[in-house]
C-alpha positions as CSV (number, residue, x, y, z in Angstrom):
1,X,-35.4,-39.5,62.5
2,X,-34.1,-35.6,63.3
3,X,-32.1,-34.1,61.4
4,X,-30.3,-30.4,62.3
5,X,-29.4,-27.9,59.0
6,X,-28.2,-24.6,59.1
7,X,-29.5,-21.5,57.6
8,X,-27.3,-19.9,55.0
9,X,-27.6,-16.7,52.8
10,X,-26.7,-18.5,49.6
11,X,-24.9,-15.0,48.4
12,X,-22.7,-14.6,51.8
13,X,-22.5,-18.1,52.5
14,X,-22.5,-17.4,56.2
15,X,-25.0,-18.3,58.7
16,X,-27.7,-16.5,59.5
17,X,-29.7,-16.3,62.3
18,X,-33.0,-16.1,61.3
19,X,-34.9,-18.9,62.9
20,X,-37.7,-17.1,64.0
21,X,-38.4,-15.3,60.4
22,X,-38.2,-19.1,58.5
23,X,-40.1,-21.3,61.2
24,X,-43.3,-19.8,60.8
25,X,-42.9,-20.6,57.0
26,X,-42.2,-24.0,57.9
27,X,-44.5,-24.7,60.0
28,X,-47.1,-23.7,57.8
29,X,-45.5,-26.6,55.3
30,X,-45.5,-29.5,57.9
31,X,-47.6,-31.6,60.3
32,X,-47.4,-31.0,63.5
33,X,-43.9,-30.9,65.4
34,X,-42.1,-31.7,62.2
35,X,-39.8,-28.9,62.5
36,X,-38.5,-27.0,65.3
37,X,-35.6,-24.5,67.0
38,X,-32.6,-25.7,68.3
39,X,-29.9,-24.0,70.4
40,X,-28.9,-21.6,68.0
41,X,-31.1,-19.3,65.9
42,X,-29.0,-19.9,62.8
43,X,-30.5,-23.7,63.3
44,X,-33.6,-25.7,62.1
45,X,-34.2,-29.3,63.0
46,X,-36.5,-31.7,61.3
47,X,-38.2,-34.6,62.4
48,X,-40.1,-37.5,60.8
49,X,-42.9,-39.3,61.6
50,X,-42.4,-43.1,62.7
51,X,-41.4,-45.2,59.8
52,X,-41.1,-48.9,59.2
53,X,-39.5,-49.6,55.9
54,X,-36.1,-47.1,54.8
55,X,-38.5,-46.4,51.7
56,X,-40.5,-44.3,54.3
57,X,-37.6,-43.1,55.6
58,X,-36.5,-41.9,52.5
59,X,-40.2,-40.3,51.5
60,X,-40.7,-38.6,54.5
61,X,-36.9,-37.0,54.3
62,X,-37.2,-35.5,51.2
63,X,-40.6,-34.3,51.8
64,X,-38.9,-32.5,55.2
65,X,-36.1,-31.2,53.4
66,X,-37.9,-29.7,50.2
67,X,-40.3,-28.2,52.4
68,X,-37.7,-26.4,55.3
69,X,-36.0,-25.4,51.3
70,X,-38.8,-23.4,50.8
71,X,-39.7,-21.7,53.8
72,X,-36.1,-20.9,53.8
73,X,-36.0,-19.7,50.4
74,X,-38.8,-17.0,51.0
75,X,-36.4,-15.2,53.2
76,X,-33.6,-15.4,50.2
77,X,-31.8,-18.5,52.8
78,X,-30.9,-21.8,51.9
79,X,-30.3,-25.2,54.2
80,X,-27.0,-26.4,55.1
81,X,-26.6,-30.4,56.0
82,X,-23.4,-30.7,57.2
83,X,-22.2,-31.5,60.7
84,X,-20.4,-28.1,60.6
85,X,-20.8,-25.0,58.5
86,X,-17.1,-24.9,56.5
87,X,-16.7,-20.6,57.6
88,X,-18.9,-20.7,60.9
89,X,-18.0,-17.8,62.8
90,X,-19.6,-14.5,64.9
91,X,-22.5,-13.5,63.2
92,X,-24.5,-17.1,63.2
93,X,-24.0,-17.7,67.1
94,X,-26.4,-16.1,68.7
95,X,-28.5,-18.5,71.5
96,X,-32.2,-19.3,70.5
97,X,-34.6,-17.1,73.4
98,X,-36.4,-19.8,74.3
99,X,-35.6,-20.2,78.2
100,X,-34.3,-23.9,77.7
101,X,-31.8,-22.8,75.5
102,X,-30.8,-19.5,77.4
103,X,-30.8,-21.9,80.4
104,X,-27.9,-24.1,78.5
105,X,-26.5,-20.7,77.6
106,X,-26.4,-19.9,81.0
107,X,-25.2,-23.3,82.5
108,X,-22.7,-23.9,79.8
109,X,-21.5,-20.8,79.1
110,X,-18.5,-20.3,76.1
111,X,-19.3,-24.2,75.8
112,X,-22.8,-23.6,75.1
113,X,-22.3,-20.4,72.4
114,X,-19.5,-22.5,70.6
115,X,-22.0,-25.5,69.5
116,X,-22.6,-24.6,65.9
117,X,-23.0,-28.1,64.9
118,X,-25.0,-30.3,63.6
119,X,-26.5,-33.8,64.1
120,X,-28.6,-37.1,62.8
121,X,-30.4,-38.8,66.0
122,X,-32.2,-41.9,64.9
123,X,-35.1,-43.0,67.2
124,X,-35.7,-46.9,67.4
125,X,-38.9,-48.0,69.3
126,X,-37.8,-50.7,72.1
127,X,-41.4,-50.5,74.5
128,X,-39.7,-53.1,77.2
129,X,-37.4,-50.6,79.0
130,X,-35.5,-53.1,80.6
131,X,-34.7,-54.8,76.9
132,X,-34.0,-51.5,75.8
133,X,-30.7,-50.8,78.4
134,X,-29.8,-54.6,77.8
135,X,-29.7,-53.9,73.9
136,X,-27.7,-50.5,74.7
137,X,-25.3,-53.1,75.7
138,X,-24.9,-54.8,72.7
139,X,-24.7,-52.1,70.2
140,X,-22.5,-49.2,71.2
141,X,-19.2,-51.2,70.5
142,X,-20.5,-50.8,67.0
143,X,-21.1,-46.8,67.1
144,X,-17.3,-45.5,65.9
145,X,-17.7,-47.3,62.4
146,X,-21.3,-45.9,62.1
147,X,-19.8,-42.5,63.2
148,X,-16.9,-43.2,60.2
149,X,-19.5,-43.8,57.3
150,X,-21.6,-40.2,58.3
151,X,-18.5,-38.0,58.9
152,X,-19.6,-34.3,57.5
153,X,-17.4,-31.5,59.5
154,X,-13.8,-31.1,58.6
155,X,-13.9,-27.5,58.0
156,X,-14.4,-25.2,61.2
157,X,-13.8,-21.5,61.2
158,X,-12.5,-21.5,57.9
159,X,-9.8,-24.1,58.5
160,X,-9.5,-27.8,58.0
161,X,-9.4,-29.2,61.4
162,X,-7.5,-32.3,60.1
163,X,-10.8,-34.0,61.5
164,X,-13.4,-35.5,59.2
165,X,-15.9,-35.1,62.0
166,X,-15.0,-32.2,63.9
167,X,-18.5,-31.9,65.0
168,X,-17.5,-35.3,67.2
169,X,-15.2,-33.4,69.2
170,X,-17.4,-30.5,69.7
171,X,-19.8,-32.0,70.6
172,X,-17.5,-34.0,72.9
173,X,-17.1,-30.8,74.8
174,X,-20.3,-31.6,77.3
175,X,-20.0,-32.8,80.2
176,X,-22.4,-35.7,79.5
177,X,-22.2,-36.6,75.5
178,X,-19.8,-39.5,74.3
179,X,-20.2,-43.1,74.6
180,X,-22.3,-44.4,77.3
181,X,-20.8,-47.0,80.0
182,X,-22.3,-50.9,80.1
183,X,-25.5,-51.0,82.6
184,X,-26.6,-53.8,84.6
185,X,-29.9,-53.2,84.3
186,X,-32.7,-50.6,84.1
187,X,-32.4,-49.6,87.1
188,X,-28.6,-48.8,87.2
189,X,-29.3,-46.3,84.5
190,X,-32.2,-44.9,86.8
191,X,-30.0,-44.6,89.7
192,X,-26.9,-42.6,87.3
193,X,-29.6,-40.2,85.8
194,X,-31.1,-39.9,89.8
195,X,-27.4,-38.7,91.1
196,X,-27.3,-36.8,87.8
197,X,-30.0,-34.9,88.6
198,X,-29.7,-35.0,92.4
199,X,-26.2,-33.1,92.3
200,X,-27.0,-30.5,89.6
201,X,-25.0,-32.0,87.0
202,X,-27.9,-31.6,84.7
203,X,-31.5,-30.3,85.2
204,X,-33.0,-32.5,83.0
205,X,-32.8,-36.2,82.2
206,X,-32.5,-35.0,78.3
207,X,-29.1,-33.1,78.9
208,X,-28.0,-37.1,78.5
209,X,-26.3,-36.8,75.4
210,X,-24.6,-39.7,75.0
211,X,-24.2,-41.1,71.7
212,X,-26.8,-43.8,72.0
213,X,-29.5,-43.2,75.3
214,X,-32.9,-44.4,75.6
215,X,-34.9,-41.6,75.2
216,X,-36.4,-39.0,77.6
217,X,-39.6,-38.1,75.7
218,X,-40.7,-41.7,74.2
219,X,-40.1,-45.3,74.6
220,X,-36.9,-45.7,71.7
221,X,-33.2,-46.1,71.5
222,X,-32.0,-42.7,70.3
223,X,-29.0,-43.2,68.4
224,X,-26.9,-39.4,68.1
225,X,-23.5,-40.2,67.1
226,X,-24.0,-39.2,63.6
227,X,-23.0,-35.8,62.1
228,X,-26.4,-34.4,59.9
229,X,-25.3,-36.0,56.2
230,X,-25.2,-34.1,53.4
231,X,-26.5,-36.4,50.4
232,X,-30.1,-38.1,51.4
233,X,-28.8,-41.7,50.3
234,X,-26.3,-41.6,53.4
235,X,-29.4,-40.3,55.6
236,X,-31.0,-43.7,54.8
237,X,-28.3,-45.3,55.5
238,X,-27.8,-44.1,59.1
239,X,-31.7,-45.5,59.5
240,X,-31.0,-48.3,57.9
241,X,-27.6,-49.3,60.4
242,X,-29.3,-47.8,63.3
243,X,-32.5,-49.6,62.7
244,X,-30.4,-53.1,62.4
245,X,-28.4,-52.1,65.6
246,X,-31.0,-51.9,67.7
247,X,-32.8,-55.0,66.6
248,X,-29.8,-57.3,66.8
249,X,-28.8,-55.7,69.9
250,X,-32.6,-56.3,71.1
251,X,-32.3,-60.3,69.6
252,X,-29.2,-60.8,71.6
253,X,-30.5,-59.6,74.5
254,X,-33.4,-61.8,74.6
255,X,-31.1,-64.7,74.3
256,X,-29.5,-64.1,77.1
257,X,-25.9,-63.2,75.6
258,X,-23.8,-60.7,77.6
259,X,-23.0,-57.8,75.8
260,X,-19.2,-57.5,75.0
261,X,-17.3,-56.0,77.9
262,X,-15.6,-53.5,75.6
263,X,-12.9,-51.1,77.9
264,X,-14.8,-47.3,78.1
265,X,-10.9,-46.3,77.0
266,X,-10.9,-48.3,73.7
267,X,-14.4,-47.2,73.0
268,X,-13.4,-43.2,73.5
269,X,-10.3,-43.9,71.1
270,X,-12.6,-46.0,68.7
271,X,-14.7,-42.9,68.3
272,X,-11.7,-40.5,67.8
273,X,-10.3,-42.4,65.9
274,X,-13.6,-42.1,63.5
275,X,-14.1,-38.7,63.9
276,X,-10.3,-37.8,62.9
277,X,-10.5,-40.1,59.6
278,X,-13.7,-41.3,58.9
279,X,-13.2,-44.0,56.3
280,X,-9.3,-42.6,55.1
281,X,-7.6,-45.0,57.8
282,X,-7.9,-47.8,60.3
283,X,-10.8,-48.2,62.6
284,X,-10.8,-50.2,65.5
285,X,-12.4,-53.2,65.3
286,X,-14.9,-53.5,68.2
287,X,-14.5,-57.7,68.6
288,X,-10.6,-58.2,68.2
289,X,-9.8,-55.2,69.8
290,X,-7.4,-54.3,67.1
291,X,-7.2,-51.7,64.2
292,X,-8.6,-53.0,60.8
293,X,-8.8,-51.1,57.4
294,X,-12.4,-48.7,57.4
295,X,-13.7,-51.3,54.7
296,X,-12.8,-54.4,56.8
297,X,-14.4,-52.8,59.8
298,X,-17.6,-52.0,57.5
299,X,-18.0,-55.7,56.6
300,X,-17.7,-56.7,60.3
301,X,-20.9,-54.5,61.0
302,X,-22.7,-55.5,57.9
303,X,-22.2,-58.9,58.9
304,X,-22.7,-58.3,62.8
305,X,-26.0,-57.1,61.6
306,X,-27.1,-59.5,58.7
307,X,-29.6,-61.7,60.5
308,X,-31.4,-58.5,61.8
309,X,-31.2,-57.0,58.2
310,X,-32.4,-59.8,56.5
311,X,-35.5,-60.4,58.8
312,X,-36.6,-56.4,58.2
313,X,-35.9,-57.2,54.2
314,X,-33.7,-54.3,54.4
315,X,-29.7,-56.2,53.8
316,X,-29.5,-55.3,49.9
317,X,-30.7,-51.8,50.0
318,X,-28.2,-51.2,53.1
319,X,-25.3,-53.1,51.8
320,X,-25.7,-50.8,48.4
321,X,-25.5,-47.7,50.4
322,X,-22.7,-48.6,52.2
323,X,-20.6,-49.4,49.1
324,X,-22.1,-46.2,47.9
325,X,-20.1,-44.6,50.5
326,X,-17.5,-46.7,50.3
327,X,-16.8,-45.7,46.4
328,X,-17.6,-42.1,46.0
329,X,-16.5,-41.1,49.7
330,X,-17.4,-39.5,52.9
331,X,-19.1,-35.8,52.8
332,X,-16.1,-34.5,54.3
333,X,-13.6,-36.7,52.0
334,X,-15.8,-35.2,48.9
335,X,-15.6,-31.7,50.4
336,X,-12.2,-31.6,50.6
337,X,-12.0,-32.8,46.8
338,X,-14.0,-30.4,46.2
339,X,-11.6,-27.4,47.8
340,X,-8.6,-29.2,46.2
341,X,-10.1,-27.8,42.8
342,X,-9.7,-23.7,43.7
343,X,-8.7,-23.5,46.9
344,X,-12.3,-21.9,48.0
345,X,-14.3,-22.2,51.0
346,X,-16.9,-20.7,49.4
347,X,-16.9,-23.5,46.7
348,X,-17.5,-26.2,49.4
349,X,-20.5,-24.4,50.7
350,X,-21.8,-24.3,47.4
351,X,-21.2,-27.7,46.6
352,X,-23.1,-28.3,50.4
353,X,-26.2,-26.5,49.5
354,X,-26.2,-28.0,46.3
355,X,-25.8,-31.7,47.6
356,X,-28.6,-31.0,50.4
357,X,-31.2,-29.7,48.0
358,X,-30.9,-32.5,45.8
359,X,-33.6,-34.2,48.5
């Protein structure tokens, strides 16, 4: 599991971008590749080791989290989990010099300054690559109301957007992010990412950023439609859905079942439609193709996923996160409750900072 925070002087509240004066701190605090740079310097991504039970998952967040907190804190910063920093502006979008990134910069131009956002990107192992496009198949009709339950961005320059993920439509922005079309097989993927590549539409098969893709650097289902959540229960919860999406989508495929032929139009709309209300309206409702109340929707997936949750021994400790989120609200529904009290920005980033160091 990776998860992307921002770097915030807790007096300021802006972003800062001091990537380079905090990673060495945190590298000093993790194993390995734990942590790492992202495309801007006001960014710090984590990553976990593999783990099998959400228990693990949970474990190894907090461990992350605490210990990216303290590095950060040395430097008088704190972390940020939110898909978009409420008053992001100027001073905390400045490229990362690292020659990938500048490479992006230089590529993607305005597009590639204005990505001040940030994500959750589950990694599922599937080792059969040919199962693994086959189970693609199954599960990214399911991706809006995953999208829905992790929405953490409605604030962007200092306005509400209206969006509860505006990160979603950010992120939208490149040329290949979104939600990937049905493949035949393995080797119709192959062949897109070939003409990809062959006619400079991306110079690497990881500029794929669609919001599920099998992975360029190991054998897994990356799911990225997620924004980065701000309270660690919902973390869990986007491995605990994820991990259940893949696996069903894996058990049908071995059956033999044809994934459903869901339009690429109602899929696009099915994700805007997440990211502009998370759970505050109706979703789309992936198998009849028709809009359903957000906690109606939420039941379908739960239930679309049962057999794969019960065989992990993971369906009551998913289904009491979701009602979780269900009760209290989405990050961005609770950050706007929280600027209905004063009015202030600045509150909402507090309330952030507070929410993510609770890990």
């Amino acid at each position: 599991m990776e998860e992307e925070f921002g770097l915030v002087d807790p007096l300021t509240r802006e972003l800062r971008p001091d990537i380079h004066e905090v990673l060495p701190d945190a590298e000093s605090l993790v194993r390995g590749d734990e942590v790492s740079t992202e495309l801007q310097q006001s960014q710090i991504e984590i990553g976990t080791p593999v783990c099998r039970t959400l228990s693990e998952v949970r474990d190894e967040l907090r461990r992350l989290r605490s210990r990216v907190a303290a590095a950060a804190d040395a430097h008088g910063l704190a972390v940020l989990a939110a898909g978009s920093h409420p008053k992001a502006n100027g001073p905390g979008r400045q490229i990362t010099d690292k020659s990938t990134y500048e490479e992006l910069g230089q590529r993607y131009a305005h597009l590639a300054d204005e990505q001040l956002v940030f994500g959750c990107h589950v990694h599922v192992g599937v080792l059969d690559r040919e199962l693994a496009i086959a189970a693609m198949g199954h599960l990214r009709p399911w991706l809006a109301p995953l999208l829905a339950l992790t929405v953490s961005s409605p604030y962007w320059d200092g306005t509400d957007t209206g969006y509860a993920s505006y990160r979603t439509e950010v992120f939208g922005r490149w040329p290949t992010a979104g939600p990937p079309e049905l493949f035949r097989d393995r080797r119709e993927f192959d062949d897109v990412v070939a003409q990809l590549l062959a006619t400079g539409s991306i110079d690497d098969p990881a500029r794929i950023y669609w919001d599920v893709r099998p992975s360029a650097r190991f054998e897994t289902l990356e799911l990225r439609v997620a924004d980065v959540c701000t309270s660690l229960d919902d973390a869990v919860l986007v491995a605990g859905l994820a991990g259940a999406l893949v696996r069903t989508g894996v058990r049908l495929a071995e059956t033999g079942r044809p994934p459903s032929a869901v339009r690429p139009e109602v899929m696009r709309a099915a994700r805007w439609r997440a990211a502009r209300y998370g759970l505050s309206a109706d979703l789309i409702d992936p198998e009849a193709r028709r809009s359903a109340p957000a906690g109606e929707v939420i039941a379908r997936l739960l239930d679309f996923l049962g057999v794969a949750l019960d065989e992990w021994g993971e369906r009551e400790h998913v289904t009491q996160l979701t009602e979780r989120v269900l009760a209290r609200g989405t990050s961005a529904q609770r950050q706007r409750d929280v600027y209905a009290r004063r009015g202030s920005l600045d509150d909402v980033v507090d309330w952030i900072l507070a929410e993510t160091a609770r890990a």
